[in-house]
C-alpha positions as CSV (number, residue, x, y, z in Angstrom):
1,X,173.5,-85.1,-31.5
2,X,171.2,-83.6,-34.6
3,X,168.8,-80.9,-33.2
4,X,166.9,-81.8,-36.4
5,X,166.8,-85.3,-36.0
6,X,166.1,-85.5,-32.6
7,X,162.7,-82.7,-33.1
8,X,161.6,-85.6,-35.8
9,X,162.1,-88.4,-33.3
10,X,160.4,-86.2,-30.6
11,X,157.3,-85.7,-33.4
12,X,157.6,-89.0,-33.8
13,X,157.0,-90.4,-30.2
14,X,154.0,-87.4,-29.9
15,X,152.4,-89.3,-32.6
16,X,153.2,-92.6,-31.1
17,X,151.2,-91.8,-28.3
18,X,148.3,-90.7,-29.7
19,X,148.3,-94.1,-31.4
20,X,148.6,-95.5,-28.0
21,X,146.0,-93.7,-26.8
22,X,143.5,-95.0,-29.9
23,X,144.6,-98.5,-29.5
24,X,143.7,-98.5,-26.1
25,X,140.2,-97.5,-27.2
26,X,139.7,-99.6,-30.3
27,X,141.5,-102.9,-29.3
28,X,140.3,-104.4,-26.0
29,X,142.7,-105.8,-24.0
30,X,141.0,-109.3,-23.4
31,X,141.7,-110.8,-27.2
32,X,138.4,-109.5,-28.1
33,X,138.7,-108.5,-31.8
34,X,138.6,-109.5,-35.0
35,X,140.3,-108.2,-38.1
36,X,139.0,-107.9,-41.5
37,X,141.9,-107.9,-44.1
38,X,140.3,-106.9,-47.6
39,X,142.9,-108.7,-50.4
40,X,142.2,-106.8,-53.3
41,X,142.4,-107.5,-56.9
42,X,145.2,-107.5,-57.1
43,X,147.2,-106.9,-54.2
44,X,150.0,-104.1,-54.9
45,X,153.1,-104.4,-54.4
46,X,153.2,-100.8,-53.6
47,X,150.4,-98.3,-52.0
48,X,149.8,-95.5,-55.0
49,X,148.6,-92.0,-54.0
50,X,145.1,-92.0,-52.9
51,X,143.0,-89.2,-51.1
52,X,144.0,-88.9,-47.6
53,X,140.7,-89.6,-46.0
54,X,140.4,-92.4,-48.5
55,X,136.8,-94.8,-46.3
56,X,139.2,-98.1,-48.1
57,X,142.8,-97.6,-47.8
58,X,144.5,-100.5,-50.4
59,X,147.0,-102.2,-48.4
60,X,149.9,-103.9,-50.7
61,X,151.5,-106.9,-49.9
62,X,154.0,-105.6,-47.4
63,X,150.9,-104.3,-45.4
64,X,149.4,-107.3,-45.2
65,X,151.9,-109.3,-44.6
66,X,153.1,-107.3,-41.9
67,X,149.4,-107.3,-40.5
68,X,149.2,-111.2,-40.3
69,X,153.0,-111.3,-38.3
70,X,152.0,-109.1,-36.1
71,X,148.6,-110.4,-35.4
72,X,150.1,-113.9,-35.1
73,X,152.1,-112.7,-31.6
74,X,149.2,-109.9,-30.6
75,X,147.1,-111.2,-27.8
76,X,144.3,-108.6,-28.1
77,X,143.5,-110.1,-31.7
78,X,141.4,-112.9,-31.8
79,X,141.9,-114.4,-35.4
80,X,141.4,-113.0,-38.9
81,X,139.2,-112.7,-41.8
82,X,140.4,-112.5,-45.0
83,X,138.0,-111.1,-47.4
84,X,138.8,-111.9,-51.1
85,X,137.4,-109.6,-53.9
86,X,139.3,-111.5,-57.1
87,X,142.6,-113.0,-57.9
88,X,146.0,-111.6,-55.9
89,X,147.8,-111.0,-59.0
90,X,149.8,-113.5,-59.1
91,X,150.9,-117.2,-57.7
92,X,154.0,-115.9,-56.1
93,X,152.1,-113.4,-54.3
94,X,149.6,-116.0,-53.2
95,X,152.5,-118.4,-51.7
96,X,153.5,-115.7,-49.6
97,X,150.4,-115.2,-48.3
98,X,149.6,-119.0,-47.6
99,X,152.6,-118.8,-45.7
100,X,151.9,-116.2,-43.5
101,X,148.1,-117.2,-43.1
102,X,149.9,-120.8,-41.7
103,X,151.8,-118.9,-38.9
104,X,148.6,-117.5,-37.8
105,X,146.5,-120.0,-38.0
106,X,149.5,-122.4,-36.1
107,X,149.7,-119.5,-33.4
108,X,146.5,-121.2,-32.2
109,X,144.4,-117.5,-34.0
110,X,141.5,-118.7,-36.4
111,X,141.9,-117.4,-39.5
112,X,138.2,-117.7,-41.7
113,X,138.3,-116.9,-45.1
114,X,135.3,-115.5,-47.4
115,X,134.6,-114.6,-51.3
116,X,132.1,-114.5,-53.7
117,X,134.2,-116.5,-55.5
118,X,137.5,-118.2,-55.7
119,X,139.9,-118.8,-59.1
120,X,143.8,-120.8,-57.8
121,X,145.3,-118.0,-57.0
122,X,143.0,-116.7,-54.0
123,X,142.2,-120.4,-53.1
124,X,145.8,-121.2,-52.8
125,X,146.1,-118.4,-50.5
126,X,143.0,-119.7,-48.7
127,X,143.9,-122.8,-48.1
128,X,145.7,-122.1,-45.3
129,X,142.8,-120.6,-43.4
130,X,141.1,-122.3,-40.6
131,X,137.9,-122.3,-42.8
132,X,137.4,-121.2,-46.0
133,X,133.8,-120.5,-46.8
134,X,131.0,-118.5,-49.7
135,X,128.0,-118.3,-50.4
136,X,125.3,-120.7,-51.4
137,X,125.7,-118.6,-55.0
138,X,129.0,-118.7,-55.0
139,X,132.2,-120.9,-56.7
140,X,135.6,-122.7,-57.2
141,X,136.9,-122.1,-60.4
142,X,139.8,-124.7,-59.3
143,X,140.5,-125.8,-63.5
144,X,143.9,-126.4,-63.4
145,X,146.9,-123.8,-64.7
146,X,147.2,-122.8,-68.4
147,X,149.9,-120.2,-69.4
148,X,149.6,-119.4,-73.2
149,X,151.6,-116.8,-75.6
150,X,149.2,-114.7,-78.1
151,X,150.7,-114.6,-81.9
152,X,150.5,-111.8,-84.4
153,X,152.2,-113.4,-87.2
154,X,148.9,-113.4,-89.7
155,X,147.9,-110.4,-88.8
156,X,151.2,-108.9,-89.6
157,X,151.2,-110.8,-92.8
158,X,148.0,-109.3,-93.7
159,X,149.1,-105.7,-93.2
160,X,152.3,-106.3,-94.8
161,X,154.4,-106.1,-91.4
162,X,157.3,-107.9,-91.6
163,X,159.6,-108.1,-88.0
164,X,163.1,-108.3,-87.6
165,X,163.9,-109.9,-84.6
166,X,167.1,-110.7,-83.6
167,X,167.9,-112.7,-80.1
168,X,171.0,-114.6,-78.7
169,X,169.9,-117.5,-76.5
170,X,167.9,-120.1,-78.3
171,X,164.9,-119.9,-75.6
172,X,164.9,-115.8,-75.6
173,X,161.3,-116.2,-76.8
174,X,160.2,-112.7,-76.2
175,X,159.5,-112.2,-80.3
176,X,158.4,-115.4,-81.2
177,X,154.7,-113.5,-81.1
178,X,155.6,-111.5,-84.0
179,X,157.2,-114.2,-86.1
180,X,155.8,-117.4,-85.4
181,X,152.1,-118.7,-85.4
182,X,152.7,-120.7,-82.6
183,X,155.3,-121.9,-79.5
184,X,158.5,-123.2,-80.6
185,X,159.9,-126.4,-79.4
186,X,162.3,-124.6,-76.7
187,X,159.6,-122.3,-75.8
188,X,156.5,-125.1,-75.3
189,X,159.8,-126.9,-73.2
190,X,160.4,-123.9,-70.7
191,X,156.7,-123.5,-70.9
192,X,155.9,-127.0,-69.8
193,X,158.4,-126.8,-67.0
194,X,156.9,-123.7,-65.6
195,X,153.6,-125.1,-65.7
196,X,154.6,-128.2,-64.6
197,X,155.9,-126.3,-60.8
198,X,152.9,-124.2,-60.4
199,X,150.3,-126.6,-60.8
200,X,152.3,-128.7,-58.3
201,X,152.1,-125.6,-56.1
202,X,148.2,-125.5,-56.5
203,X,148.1,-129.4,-55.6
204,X,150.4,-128.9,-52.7
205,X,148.3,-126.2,-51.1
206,X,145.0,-128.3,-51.9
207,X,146.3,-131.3,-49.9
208,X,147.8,-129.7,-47.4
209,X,145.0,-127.0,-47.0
210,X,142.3,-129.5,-47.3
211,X,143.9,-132.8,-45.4
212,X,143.8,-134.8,-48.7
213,X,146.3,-136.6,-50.5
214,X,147.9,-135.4,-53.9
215,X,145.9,-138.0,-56.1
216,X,142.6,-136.7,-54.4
217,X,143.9,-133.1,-54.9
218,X,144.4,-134.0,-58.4
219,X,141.3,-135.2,-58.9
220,X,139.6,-131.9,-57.3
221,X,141.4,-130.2,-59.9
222,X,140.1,-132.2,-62.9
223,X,136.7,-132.2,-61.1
224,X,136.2,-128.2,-61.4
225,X,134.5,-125.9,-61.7
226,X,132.5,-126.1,-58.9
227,X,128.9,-124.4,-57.9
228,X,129.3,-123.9,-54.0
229,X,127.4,-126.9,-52.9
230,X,129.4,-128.9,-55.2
231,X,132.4,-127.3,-53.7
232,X,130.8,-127.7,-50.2
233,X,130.5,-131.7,-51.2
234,X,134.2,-132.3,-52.5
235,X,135.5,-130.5,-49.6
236,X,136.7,-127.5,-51.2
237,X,134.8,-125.2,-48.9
238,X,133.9,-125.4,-44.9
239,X,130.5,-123.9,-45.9
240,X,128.1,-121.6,-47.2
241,X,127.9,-118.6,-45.8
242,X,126.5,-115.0,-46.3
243,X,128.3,-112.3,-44.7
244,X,126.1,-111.9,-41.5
245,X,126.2,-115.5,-40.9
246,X,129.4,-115.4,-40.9
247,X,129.8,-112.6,-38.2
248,X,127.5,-115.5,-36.5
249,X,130.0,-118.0,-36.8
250,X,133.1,-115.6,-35.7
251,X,131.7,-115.4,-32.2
252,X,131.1,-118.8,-31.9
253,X,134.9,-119.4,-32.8
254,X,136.1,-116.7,-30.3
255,X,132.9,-116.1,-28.2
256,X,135.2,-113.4,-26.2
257,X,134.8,-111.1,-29.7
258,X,130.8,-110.7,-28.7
259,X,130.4,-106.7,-28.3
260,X,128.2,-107.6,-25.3
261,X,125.9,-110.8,-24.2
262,X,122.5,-108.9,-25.3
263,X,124.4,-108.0,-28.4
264,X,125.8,-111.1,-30.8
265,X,128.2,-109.2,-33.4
266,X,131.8,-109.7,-33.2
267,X,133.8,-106.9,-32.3
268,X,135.7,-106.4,-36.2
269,X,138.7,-103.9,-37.2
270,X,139.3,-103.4,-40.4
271,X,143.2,-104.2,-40.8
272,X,143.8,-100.7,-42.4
273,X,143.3,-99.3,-39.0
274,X,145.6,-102.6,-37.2
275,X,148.1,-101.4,-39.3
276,X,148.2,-97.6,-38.6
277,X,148.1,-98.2,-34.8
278,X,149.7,-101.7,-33.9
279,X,151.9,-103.4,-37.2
280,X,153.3,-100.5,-38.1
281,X,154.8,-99.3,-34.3
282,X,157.8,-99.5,-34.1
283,X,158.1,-98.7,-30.4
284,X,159.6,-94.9,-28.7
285,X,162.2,-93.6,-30.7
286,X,165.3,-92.6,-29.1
287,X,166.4,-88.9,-29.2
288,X,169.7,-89.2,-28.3
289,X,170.3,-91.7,-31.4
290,X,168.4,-93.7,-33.6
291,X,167.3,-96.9,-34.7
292,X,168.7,-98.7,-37.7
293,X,166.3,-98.3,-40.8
294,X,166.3,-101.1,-43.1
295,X,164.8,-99.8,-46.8
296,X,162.7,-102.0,-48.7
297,X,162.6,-100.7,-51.9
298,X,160.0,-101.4,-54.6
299,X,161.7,-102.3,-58.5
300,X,158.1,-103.1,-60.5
301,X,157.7,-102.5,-64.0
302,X,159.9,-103.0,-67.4
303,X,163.3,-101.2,-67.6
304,X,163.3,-98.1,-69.4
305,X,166.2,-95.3,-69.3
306,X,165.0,-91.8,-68.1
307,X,162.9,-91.0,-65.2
308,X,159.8,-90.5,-63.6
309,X,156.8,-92.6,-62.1
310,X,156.4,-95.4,-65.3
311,X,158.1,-98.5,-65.1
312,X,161.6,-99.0,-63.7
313,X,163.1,-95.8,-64.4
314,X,166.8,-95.8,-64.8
315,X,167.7,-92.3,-63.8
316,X,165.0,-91.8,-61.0
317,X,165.8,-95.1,-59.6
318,X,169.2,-95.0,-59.4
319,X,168.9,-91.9,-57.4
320,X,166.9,-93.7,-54.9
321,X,169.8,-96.2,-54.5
322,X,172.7,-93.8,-54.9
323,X,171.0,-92.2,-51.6
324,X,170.2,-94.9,-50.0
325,X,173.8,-96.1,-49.9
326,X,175.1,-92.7,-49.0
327,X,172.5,-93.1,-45.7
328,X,174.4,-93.4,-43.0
329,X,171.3,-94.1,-40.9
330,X,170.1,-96.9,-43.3
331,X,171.8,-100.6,-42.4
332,X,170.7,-102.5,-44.9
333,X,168.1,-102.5,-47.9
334,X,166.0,-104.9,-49.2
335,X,164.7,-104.9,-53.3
336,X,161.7,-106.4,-54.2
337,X,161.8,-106.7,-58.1
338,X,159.1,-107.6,-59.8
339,X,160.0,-107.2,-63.6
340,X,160.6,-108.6,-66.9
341,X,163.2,-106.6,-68.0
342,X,163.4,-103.9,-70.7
343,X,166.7,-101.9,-71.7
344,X,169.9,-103.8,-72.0
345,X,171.5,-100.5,-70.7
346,X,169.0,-99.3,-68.3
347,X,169.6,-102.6,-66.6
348,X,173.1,-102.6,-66.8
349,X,173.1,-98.6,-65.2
350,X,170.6,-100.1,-62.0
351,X,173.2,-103.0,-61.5
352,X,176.5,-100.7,-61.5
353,X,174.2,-98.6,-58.7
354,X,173.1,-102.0,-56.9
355,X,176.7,-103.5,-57.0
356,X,177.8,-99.9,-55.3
357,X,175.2,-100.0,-52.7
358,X,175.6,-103.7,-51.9
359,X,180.0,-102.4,-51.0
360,X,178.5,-100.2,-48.2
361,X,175.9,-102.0,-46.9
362,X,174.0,-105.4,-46.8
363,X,171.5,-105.8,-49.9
364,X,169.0,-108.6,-50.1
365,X,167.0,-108.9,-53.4
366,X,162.8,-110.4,-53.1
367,X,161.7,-110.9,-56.5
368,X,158.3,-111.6,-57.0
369,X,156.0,-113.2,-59.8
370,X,159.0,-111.8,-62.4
371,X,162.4,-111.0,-62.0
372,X,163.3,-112.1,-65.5
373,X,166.1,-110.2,-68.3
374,X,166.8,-106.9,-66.8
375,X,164.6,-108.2,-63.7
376,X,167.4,-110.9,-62.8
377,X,170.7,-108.6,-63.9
378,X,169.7,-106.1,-61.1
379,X,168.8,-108.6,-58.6
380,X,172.7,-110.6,-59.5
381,X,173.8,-108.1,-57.5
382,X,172.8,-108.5,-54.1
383,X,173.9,-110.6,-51.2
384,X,171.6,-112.4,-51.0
385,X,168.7,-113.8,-53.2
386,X,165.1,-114.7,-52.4
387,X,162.8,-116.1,-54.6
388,X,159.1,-118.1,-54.5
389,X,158.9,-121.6,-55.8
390,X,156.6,-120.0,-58.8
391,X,159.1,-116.8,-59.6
392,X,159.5,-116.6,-63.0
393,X,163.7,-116.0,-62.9
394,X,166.5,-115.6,-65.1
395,X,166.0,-115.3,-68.8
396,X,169.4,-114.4,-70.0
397,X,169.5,-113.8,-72.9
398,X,168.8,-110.5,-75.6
399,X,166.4,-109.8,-77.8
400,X,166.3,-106.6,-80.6
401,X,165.2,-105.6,-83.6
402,X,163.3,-103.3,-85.5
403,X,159.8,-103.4,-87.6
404,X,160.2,-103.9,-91.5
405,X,156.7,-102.0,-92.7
406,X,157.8,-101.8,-96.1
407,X,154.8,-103.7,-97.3
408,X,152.5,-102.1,-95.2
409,X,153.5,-98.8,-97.4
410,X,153.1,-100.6,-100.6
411,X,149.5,-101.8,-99.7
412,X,148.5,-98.0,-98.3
413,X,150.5,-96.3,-101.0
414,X,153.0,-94.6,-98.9
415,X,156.3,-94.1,-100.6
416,X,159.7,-93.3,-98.7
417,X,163.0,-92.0,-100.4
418,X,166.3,-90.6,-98.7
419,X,170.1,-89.8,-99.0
420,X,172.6,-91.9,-96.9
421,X,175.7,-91.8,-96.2
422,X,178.0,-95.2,-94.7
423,X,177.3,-98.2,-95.7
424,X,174.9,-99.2,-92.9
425,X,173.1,-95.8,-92.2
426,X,169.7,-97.6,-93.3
427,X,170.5,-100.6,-90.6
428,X,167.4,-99.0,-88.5
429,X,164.9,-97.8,-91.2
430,X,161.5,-99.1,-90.9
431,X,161.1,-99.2,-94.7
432,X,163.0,-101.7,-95.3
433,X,164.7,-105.5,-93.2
434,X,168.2,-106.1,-92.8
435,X,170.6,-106.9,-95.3
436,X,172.2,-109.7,-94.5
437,X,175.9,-107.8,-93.5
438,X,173.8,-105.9,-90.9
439,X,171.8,-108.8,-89.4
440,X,175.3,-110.0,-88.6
441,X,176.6,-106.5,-87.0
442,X,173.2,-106.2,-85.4
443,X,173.7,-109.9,-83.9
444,X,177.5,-109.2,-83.2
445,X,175.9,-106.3,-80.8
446,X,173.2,-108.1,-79.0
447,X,176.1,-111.0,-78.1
448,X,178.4,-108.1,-76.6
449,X,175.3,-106.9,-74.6
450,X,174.8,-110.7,-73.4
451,X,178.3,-111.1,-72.6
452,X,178.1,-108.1,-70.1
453,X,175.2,-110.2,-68.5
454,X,176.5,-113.5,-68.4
455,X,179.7,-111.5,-67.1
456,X,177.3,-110.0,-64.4
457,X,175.5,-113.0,-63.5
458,X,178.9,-114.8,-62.9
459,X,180.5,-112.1,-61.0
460,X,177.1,-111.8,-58.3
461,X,176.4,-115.2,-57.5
462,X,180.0,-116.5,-58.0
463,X,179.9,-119.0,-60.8
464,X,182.2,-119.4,-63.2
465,X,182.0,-118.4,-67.2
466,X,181.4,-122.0,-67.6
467,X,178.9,-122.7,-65.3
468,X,176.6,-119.6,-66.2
469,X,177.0,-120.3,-69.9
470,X,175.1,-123.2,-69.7
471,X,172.4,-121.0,-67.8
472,X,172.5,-117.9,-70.3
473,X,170.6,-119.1,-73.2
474,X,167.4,-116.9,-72.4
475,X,164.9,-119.7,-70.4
476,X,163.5,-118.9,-67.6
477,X,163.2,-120.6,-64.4
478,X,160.7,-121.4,-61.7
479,X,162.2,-120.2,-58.4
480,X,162.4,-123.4,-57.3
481,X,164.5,-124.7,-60.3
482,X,166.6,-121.3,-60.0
483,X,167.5,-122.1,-56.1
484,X,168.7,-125.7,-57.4
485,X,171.1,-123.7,-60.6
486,X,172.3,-121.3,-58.0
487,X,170.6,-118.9,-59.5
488,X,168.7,-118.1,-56.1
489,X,169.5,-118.5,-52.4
490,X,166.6,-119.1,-51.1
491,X,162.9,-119.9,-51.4
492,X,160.9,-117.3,-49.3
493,X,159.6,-113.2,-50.1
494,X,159.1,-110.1,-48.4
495,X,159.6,-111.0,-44.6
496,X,162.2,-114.1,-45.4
497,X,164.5,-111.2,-47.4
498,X,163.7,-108.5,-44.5
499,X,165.0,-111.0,-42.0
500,X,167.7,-111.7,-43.8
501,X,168.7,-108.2,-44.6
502,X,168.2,-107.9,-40.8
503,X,170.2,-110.3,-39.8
504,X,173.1,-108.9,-42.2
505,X,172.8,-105.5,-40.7
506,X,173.9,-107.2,-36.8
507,X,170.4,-107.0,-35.5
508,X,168.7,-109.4,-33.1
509,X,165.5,-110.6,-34.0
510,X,163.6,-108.9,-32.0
511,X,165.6,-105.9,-31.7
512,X,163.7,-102.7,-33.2
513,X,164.6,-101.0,-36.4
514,X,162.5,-98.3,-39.0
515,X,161.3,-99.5,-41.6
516,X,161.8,-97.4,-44.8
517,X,159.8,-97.5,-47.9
518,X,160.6,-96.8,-51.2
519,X,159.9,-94.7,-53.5
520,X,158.5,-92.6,-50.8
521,X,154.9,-91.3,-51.2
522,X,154.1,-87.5,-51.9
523,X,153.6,-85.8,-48.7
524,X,149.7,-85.9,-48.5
525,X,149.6,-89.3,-49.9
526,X,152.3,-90.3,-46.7
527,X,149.3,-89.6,-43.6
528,X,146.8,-92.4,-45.2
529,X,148.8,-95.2,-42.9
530,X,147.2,-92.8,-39.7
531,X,144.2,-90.8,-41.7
532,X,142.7,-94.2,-43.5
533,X,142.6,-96.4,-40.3
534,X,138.4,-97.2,-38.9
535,X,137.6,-98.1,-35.4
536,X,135.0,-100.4,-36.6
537,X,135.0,-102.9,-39.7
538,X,132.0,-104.5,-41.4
539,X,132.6,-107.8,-44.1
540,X,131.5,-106.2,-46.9
């Protein structure tokens, strides 16, 4: 046995049982208690550093996903609120919350959900709730989905920019905003496509949500922007509510959550606090052994090579998984990507680490609104894939180049001069574009670069050269349309990968494990789960 690790598991259960001990005085045991789930603006995908006695602990989506599962099966918790304060950052992010406000809400809890004011995203989330309500100065912005691409061209005319951009795959549209004034015909097609899934998404959720049929939800859609008694009229919205008359209505839907009969408020608990003493338990830790840890690892950000806290960084993060796979404790990991890409090496270096890891252990990838370029070479190399219906996935492809400001210095009066020697040592100068001999060399290396990602994508999800070269030409996907390519294995996100990842590592499913995370918090950061949690909760 490890004397070390069995003092940690002992400090472990000490702490345990203080949390015991404030649960038992915070939650009462009759299903008396509501909790008030905050979903910020957006909602993280990681927690970043705050002060420990932070008053408003951000929870990311993990948190709160967690927080809704295991309020769905705890008998002490009476239903939810979910308190919106903007948009969740993303329509991905906003499916898996719809799904997990649906378990609830079918686990017979009421879940009521409140905003000033809600835009798709937070109403497609919403719409799962028992009742969704605002105030009587408060909106819909339901107007349908948009997704547009911003173009520099003129303005780099102007100046006397000139880009040279160079890309294999004839829908790698990443620099199509420096060289075009608007979408090109492959581009507006992958565009179109993509659109065309998440505003079926939005209408989905608005039937189901609301008990109407798609040509009504359609016509909702067409029908906004709505005031709240609009909203309130087209059924958009249960009703109008401040925040106090809502803590009215909460008792009459659980009458149990009454602090006392003289005294009408509902008992509330801010989730923060749910989460620090009840979603986050894990049970007593045995000291002879210990449980399995499964590490959910967060990938967010472009690809870069290096290290430190910005981005995807190649060198820090493949430490993280170089250790995780040399972990004999840890049984499986799960990696939430949610990225565009970045450097074709970088991404190359994270998969080589990936690939290792997934020999030794189970690895499930959960990619969220983006796992695109780079984003989808690290996540070809897990076991398994999930994906939303909205992810934007694959893009690959490769895109490079370099700026040609000689006109800028001719209209500023900058002058450049030099000695060379080869004939290509200029290839890279700003001062000048390519020659034509090396726009050819330059192309001949992007294609090498793409063959080592087709040649990755093949070898991880077991298609042949054939199959993904029909797939490699730099579009991107909808989740949806990624699962049908066999580019994805299944629709789902956080807790669909973590039971999967489970499930790969031999555990039941019930059957305890630790949950790491990853990249780990600095140490005063790491008490906010048990320093941030509030006995009492208020709606605003």
């Amino acid at each position: 046995m490890n004397g070390w690790g069995a003092v940690r598991r002992l400090g472990a259960n000490s702490i345990r049982l203080a949390r015991l001990a404030a649960a038992r005085l915070t939650l009462p045991s009759d299903g008396g208690v509501w909790l008030v789930l905050r979903l910020g603006s957006p909602v993280e995908e990681f927690r970043t550093p705050q002060l420990a006695l932070s008053r408003s602990p951000r929870l990311t989506l993990l948190d709160v996903l967690k927080v809704l599962d295991a309020a769905a099966r705890d008998p002490r918790v009476a239903g939810v609120v979910l308190r919106f304060t903007g948009p969740v950052g993303g329509m991905s992010r906003a499916l898996s919350l719809r799904r997990s406000v649906v378990r609830l809400r079918e686990s017979g809890k009421p879940v009521v959900a409140w905003s000033e004011g809600f835009e798709a995203e937070s109403y497609v989330a919403a719409s799962g709730a028992t009742r969704v309500v605002v105030p009587e100065s408060g909106s819909v912005l339901l107007v349908g989905i948009r997704l547009e691409s911003l173009h520099l061209k003129l303005l780099l005319d102007r100046v006397g920019a000139r880009p040279e951009v160079v890309s294999v795959g004839a829908y790698k549209s990443a620099g199509e905003r420096f060289t075009r004034t608007g979408l090109s015909p492959e581009h507006r097609e992958q565009l179109d496509a993509l659109v065309e899934g998440l505003y079926a998404e939005l209408l989905t959720a608005i039937a189901e949500g609301r008990g109407l049929d798609r040509a009504a939800a359609s016509e909702r859609v067409d029908g906004g922007p709505y005031a709240a008694p609009a909203a309130l009229e087209a059924g958009l919205v249960d009703a109008l509510r401040y925040p106090d008359e809502v803590e009215d209505e909460l008792v009459e839907l659980a009458p149990s959550t009454a602090v006392s009969p003289q005294d009408g408020r509902p008992r509330l608990l801010d989730a923060a606090g749910y989460l620090a003493l009840c979603a986050n338990d894990v049970g007593w830790r045995p000291l002879l052994g210990d449980l399995t840890h499964v590490a959910y690892v967060v990938a967010r950000g472009a690809i870069r090579r290096g290290r430190g806290p910005r981005g995807i960084a190649a060198d820090s993060f493949r430490r993280v998984l170089d250790a995780l796979r040399r972990d004999a404790a840890v049984g499986a990991v799960v990696l939430r990507i949610d990225s565009p890409g970045g450097d074709a090496v970088a991404s190359d270096l994270l998969w080589r680490s990936a690939t290792l890891l997934r020999e030794d252990k189970p690895l499930v990838v959960s990619m969220g609104d983006v796992a695109a370029s780079g984003g989808y070479f690290m996540a070809a190399a897990a076991d398994a894939v999930f994906a939303e219906s909205s992810t934007l996935t694959g893009s690959i492809g490769v895109i490079g180049g370099k700026p040609d400001l000689s006109g800028l210095f001719e209209k500023i009066g900058v002058t450049r001069d030099g000695v060379e020697r080869g004939a290509r040592a200029g290839m890279l100068s700003a001062g000048r574009g390519f020659t034509p001999d090396e726009r050819a060399a330059y192309r001949a290396l992007l294609r090498a670069m793409h063959g080592t990602f087709a040649d990755r994508v093949a070898q991880g999800r077991g298609l042949s050269a054939e199959e993904v070269a029909g797939l490699a030409s730099g579009r991107v996907w909808s989740g949806r349309q990624a699962r049908a390519l066999g580019l994805v294995d299944e629709l789902g996100g956080p807790l669909e990968a973590l039971a999967e990842a489970r499930r790969r590592a031999g555990l039941g499913e019930r059957e305890r494990y630790l949950l790491e995370l990853h990249p780990r918090l600095p140490s005063v950061a790491s008490w906010l789960p048990l320093s941030g949690w509030r006995a009492g909760g208020t709606l605003w």
